[in-house]
N, C-alpha and C positions, 0 to 999 in steps of 0.2 A: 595800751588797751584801746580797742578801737570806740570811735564815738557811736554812742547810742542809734543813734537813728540808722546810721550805717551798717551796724551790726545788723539791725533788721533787715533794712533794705539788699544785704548781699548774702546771708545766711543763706545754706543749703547743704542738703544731707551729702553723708561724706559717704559711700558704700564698701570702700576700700582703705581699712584703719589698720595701724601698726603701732607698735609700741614707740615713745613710752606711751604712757596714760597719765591722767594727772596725780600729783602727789597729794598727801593728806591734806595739803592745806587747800588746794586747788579743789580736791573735792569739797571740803569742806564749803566753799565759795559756793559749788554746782549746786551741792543740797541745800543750801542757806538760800537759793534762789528760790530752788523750786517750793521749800518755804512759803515764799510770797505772793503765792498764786490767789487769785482771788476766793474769797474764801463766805462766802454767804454764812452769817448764823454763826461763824466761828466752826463748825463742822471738823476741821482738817480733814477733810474725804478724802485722803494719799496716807500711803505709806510709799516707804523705798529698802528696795532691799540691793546690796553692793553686790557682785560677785566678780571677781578677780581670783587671780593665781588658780593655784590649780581645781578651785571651786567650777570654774569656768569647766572644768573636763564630769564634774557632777552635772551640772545643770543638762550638759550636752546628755548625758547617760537620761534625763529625766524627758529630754524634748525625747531623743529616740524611745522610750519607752510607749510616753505618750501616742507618739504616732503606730506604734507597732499594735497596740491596742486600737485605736480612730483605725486604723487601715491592716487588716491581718496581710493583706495584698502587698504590703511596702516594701517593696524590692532592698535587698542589702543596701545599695546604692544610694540608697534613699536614707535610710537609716543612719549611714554611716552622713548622711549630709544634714539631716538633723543632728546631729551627734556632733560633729562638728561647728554649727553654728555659733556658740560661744566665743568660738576660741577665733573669730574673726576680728576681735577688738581686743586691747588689754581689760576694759571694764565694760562690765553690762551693768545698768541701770533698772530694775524690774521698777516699773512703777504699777503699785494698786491703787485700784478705788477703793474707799471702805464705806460703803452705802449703808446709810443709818436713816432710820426714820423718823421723820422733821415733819408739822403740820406745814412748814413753808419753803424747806427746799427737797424739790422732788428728785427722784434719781439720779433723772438725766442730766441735772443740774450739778449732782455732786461728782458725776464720772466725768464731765467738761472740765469742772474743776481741779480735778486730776489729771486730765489734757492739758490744762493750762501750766500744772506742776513741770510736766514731763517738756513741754515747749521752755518754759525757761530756764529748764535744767540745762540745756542743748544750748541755748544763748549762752548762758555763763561757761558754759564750754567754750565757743568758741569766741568769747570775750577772753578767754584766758591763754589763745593760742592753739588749742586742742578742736578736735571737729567728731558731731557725733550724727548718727542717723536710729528714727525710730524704727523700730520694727514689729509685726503683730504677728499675721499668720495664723491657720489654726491653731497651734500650742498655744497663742495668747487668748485664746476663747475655750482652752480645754478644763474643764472642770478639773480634771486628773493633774495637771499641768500646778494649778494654782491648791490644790492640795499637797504635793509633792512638795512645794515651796512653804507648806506651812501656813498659808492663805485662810483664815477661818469664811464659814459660809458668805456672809457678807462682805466678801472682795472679790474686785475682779480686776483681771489683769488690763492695764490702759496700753500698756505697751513692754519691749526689751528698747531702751536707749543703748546704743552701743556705742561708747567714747574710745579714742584714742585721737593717735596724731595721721591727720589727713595720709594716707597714699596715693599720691600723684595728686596732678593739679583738680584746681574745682571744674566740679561737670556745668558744660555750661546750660543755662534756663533760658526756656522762652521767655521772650520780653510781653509783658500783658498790659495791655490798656485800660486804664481806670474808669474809663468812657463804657468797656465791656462788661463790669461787674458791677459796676456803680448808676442809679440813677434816682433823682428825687421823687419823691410821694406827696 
């Protein structure tokens, strides 16, 4: 298992996943992370939904659906590449927000929250071997999208985590200066 801080410091989306995927236990890990996102109020503002096997070839049927509705325009090609989208990884990771009404933590604060679920879901990933990249796109802001999954009014989709096991080597990242993003007040 790699050391903490390294994990952070070299993490980076995988766009190209292949089987396997992690096993029960292994996910078990990923969702016990994302768990411990921080959490204002107590809230739990996530949920997660698995989808693997041949669920994977639903989902795809619900992103093409989606879009053929958002777009009457969506060339076969298109459809057929939504529809395929799932089946790029062994698992997809749906993360929701589930936005609830608190005098002290406001929306925005509780769908961060759920960014933060979905970001350490993806560490425990690849603290375990395996490599995952977020993905959004319209379908993850499609009302129809997060209906189809069963979504009640107050969720929305944060992202599709897609895990499996890295294809080819890591893409490499610019190097960024902490001089650039960084300065005292």
């Amino acid at each position: 298992m790699p050391d903490a801080l390294e994990l952070l410091l070299k993490r980076n989306s995988a766009p190209k996943l292949t089987a396997p995927g992690p096993e029960a236990e292994a996910l078990a890990m990923i969702l016990a992370a994302g768990l411990r996102a921080p959490d204002h109020a107590w809230l739990t503002p996530w949920r997660f939904l698995t989808v693997k096997g041949e669920r994977r070839n639903a989902l795809g049927e619900v992103l093409a659906q989606a879009l053929a509705e958002r777009d009457p325009t969506a060339t076969p090609a298109a459809l057929d590449k939504a529809r395929q989208a799932p089946l790029r990884a062994p698992l997809v990771i749906v993360v929701m927000a589930v936005i609830q009404e608190h005098p002290k933590v406001p929306p925005v604060e509780q769908r961060l929250s759920a960014g933060c679920a979905a970001q350490a879901m993806m560490l425990a990933a690849e603290a375990q071997g395996y490599a995952a990249i977020w993905r959004t796109g319209d379908a993850a802001f499609d009302r129809r999208v997060v209906d189809a999954l069963g979504g009640a009014e107050n969720e929305e989709i944060v992202g599709f985590i897609y895990v499996g096991t890295r294809a080819g080597p890591s893409k490499p990242l610019p190097a960024r200066e902490i001089e650039d993003y960084v300065s005292d007040w």
